[in-house]
Each structure stands twice: as C-alpha cells, then as structure tokens.
DRENTORKOL-3810 file (N, C-alpha, C; in nm, 4 decimals):
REM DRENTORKOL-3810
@n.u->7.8280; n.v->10.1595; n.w->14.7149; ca.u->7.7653; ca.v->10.1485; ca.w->14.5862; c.u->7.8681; c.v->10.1649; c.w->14.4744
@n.u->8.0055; n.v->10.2244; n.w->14.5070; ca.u->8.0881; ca.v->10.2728; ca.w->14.3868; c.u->8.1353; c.v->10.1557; c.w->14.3425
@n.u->8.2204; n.v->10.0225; n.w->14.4718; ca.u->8.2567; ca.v->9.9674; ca.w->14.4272; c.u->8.1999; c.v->9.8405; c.w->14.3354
@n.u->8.0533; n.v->9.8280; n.w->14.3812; ca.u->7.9431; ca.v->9.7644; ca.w->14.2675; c.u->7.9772; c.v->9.7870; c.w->14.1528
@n.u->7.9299; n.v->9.9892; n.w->14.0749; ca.u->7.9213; ca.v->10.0294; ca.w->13.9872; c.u->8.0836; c.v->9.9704; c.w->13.9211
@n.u->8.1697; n.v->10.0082; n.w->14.0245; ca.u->8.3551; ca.v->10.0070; ca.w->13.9470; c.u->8.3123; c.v->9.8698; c.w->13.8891
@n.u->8.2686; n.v->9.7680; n.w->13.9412; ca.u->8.3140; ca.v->9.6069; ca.w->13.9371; c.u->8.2715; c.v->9.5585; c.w->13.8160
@n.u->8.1112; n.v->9.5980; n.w->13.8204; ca.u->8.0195; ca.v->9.5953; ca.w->13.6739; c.u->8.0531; c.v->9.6567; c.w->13.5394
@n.u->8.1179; n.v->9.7729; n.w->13.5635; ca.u->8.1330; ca.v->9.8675; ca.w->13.4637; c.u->8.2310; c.v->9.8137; c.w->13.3382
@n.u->8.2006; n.v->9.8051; n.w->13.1992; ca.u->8.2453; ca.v->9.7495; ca.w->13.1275; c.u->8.3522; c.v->9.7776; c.w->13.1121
@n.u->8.5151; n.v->9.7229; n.w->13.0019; ca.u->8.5861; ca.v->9.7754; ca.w->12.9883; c.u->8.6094; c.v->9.9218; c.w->12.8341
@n.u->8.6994; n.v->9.9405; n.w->12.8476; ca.u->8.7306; ca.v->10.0883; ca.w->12.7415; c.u->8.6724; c.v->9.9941; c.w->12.6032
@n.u->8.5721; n.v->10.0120; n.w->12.5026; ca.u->8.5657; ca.v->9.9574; ca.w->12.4290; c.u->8.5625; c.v->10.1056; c.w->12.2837
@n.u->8.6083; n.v->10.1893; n.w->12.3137; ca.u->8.5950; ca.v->10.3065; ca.w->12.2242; c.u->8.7448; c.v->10.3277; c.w->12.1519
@n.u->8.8285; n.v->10.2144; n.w->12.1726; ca.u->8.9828; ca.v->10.2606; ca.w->12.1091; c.u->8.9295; c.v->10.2309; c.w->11.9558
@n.u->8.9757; n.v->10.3414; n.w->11.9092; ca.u->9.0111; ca.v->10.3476; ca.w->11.7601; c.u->8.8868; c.v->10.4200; c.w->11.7073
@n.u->8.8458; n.v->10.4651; n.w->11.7875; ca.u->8.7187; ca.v->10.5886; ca.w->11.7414; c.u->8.7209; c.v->10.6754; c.w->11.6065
@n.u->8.8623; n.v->10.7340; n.w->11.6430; ca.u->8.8849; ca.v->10.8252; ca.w->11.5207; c.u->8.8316; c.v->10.7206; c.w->11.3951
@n.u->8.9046; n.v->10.6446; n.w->11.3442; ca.u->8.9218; ca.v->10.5919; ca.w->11.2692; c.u->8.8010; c.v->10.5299; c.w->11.2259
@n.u->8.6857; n.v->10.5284; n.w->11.2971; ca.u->8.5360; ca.v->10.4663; ca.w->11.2649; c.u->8.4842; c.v->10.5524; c.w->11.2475
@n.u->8.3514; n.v->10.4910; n.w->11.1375; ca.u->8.2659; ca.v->10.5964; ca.w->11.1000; c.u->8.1394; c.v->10.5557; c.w->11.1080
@n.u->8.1070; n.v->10.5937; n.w->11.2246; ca.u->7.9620; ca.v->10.6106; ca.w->11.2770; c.u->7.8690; c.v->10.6492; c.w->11.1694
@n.u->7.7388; n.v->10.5889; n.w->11.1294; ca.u->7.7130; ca.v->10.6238; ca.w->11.0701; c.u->7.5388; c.v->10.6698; c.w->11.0606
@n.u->7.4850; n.v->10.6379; n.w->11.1310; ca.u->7.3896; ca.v->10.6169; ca.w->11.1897; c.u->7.3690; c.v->10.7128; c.w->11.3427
@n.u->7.2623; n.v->10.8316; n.w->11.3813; ca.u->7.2412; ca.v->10.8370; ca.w->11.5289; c.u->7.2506; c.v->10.7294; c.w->11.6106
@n.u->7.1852; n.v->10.6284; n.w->11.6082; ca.u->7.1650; ca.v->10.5308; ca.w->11.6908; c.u->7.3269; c.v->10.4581; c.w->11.7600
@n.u->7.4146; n.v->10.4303; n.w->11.6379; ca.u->7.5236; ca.v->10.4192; ca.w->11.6456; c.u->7.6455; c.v->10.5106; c.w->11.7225
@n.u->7.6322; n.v->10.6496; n.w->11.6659; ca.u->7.6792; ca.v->10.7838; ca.w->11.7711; c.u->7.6422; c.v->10.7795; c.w->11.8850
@n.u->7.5117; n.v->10.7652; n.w->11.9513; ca.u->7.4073; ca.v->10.7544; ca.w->12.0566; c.u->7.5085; c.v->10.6131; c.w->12.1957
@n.u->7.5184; n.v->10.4944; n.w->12.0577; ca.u->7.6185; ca.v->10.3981; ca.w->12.1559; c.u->7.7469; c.v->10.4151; c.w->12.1681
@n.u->7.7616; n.v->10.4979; n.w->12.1045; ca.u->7.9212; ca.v->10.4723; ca.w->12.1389; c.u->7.9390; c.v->10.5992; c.w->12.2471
@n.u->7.8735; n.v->10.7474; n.w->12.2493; ca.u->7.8540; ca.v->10.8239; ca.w->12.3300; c.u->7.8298; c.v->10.7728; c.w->12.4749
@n.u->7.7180; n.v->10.6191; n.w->12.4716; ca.u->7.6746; ca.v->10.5866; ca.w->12.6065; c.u->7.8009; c.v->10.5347; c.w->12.6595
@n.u->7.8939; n.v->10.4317; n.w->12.5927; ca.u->8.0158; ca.v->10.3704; ca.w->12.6375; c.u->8.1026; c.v->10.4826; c.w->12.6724
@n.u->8.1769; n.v->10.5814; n.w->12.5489; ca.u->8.2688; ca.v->10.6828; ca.w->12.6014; c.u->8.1933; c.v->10.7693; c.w->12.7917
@n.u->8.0508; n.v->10.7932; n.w->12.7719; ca.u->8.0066; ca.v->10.8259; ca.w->12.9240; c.u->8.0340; c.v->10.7661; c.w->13.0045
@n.u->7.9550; n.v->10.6300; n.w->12.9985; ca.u->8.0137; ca.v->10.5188; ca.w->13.1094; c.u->8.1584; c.v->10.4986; c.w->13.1672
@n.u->8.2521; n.v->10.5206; n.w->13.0577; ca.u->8.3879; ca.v->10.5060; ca.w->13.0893; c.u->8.4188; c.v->10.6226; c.w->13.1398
@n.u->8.3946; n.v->10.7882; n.w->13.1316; ca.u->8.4258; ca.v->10.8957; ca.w->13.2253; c.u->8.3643; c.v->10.8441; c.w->13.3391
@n.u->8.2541; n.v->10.8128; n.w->13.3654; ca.u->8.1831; ca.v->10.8193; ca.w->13.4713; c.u->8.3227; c.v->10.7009; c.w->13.5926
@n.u->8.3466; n.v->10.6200; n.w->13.5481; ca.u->8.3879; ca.v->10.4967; ca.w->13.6176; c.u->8.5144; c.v->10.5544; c.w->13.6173
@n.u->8.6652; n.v->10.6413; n.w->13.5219; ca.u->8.7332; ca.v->10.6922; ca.w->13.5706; c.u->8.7255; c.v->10.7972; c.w->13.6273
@n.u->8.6295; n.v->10.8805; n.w->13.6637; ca.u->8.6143; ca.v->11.0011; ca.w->13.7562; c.u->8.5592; c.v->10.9310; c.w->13.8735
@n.u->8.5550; n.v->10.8532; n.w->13.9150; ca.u->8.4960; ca.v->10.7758; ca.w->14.0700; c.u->8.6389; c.v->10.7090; c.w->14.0738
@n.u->8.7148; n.v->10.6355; n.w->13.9659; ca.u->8.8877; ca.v->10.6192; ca.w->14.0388; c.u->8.9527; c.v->10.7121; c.w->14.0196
@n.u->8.9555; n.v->10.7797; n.w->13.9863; ca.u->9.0857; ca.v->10.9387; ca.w->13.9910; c.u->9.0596; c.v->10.9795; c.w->14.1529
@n.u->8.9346; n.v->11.0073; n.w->14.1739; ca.u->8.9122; ca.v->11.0289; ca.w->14.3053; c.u->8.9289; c.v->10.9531; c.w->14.4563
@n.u->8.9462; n.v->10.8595; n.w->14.3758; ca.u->8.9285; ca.v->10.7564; ca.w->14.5383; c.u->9.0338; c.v->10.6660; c.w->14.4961
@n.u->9.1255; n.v->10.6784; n.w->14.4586; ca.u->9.2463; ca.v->10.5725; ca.w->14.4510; c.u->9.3747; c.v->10.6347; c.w->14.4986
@n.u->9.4114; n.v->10.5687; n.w->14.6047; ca.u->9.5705; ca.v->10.6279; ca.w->14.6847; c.u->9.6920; c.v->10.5670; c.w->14.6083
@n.u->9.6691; n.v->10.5071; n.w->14.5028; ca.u->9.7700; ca.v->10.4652; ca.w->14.4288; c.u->9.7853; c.v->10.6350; c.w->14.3372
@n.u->9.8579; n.v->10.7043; n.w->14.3346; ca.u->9.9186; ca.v->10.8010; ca.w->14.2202; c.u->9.9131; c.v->10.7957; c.w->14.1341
@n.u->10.0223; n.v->10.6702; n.w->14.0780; ca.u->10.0828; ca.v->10.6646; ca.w->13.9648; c.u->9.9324; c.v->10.5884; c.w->13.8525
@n.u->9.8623; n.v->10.5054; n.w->13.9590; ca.u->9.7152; ca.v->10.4739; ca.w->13.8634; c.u->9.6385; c.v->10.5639; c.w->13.8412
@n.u->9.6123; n.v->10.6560; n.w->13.9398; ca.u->9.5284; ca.v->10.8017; ca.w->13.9328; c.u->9.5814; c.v->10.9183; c.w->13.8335
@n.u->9.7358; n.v->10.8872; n.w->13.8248; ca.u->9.7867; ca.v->10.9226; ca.w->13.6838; c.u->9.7282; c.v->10.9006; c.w->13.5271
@n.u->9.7442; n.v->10.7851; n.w->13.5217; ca.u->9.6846; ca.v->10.6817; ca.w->13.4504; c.u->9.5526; c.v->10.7140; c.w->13.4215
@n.u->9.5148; n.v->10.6927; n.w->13.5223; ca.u->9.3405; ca.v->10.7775; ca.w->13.5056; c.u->9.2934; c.v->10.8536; c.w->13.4255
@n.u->9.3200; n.v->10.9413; n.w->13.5261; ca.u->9.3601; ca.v->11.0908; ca.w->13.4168; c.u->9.3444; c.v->11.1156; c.w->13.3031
@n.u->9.4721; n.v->11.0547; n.w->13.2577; ca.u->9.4953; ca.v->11.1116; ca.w->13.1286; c.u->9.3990; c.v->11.0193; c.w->13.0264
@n.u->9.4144; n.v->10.8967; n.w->13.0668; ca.u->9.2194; ca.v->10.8276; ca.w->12.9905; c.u->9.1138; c.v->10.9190; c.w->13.0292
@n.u->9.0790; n.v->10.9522; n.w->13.0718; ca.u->8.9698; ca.v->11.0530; ca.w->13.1008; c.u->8.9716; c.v->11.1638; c.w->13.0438
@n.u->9.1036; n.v->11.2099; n.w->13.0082; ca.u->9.0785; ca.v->11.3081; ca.w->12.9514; c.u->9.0419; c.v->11.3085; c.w->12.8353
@n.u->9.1059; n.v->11.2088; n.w->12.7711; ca.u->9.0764; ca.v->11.1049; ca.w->12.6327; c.u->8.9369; c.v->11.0714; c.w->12.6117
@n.u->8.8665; n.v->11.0299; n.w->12.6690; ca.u->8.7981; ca.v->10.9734; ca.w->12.6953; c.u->8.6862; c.v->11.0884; c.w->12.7310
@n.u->8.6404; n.v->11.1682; n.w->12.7574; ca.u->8.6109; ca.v->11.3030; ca.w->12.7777; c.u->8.6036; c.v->11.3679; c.w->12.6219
@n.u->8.7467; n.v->11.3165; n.w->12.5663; ca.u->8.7434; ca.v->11.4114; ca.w->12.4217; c.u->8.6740; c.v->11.3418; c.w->12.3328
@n.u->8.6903; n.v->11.2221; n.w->12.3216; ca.u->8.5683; ca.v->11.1150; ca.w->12.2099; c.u->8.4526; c.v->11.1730; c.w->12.3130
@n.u->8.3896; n.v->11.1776; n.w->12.3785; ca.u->8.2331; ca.v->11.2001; ca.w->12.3797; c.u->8.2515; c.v->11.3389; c.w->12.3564
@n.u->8.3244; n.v->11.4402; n.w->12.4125; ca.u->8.2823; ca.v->11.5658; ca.w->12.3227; c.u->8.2849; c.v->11.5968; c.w->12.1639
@n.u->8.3763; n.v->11.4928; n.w->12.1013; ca.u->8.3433; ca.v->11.4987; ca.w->11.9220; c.u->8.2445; c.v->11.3984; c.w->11.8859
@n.u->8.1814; n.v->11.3116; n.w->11.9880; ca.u->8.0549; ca.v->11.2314; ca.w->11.9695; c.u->7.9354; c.v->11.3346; c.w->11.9597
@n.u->7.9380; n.v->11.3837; n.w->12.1003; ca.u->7.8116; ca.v->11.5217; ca.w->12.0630; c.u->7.8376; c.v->11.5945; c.w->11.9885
@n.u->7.9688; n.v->11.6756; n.w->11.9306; ca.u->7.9564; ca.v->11.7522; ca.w->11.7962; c.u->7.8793; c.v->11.7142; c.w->11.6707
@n.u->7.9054; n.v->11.5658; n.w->11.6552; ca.u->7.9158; ca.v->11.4758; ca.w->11.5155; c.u->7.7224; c.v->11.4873; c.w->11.5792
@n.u->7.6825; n.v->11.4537; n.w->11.6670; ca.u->7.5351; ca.v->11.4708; ca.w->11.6798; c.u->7.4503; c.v->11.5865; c.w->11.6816
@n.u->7.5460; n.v->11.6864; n.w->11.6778; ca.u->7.4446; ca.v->11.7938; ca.w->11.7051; c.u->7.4524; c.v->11.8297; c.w->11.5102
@n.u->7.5486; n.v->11.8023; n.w->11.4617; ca.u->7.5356; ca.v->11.7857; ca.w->11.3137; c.u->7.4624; c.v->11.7527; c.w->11.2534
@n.u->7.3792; n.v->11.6552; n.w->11.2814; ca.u->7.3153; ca.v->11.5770; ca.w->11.2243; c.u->7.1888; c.v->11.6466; c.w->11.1608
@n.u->7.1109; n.v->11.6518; n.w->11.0535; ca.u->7.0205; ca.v->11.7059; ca.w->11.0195; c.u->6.9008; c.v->11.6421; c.w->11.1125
@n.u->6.8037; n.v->11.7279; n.w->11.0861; ca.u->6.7075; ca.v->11.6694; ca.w->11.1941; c.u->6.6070; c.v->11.5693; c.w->11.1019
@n.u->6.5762; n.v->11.4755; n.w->11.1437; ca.u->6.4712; ca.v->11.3730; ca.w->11.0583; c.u->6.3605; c.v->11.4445; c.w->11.0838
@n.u->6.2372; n.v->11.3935; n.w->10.9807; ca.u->6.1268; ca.v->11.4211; ca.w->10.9848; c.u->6.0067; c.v->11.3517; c.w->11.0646
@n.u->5.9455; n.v->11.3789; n.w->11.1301; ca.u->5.8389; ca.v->11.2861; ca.w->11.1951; c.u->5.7619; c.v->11.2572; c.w->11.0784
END
C-alpha cells in the first residue's frame, strides 16, 4: 500500500511559505493539509529507503517540513474564533 500512497503523493508544493501570507483559515487549513501530506510521504521514505545519502535528504525535508506545519498550527490556533 506504501508504494501506491509514495507514487500518488503530490510533490513539495509549500516552498516559500515564510514569505506568504495566508490569509484566510481555509487557506492555513490547505497548506497545513499539503505540509502533512508531505511529512507523511517523507516519514514512510526515511524509513524504508537503503539508499543513505537520500534518507539523508529526507530528513532534513522533514524536518523542514515538520516546521511549516508546526507554525501553520500556531498561526491557527491564533486565529480569533468566528461567530456562529
């Protein structure tokens, strides 16, 4: 099933995060789902790839990649709450 998920799984589309300004939940909400998707798909290759020097590689996107969705949920838990 991993290598399905690996094959499907979109590419890094979150470069230059800093520099955007989300502005909107809905907007935070997508870009949170992409930065997830992309841990999710390098934590299934960090693990299962006998290449090193790519599992290197990995890594350190992930860790990256890990850090935009943790200042994605900050920037959301910010958010004032709307009104019903």
């Amino acid at each position: 099933m991993f290598q399905t998920m690996e094959g499907n799984a979109r590419p890094h589309r979150t470069e230059g995060f800093e520099g955007e300004q989300h502005e909107s939940q809905a907007d935070l909400m997508r870009a949170l789902q992409v930065a997830s998707d992309a841990v999710m798909r390098l934590a299934g290759r960090v693990g299962g790839d006998p290449d090193a020097m790519r599992s290197h590689h990995d890594a350190i996107e992930l860790k990256r990649q890990h850090a935009i969705a943790d200042a994605l949920i900050a920037r959301l838990l910010a958010m004032p709450a709307s009104a019903l």
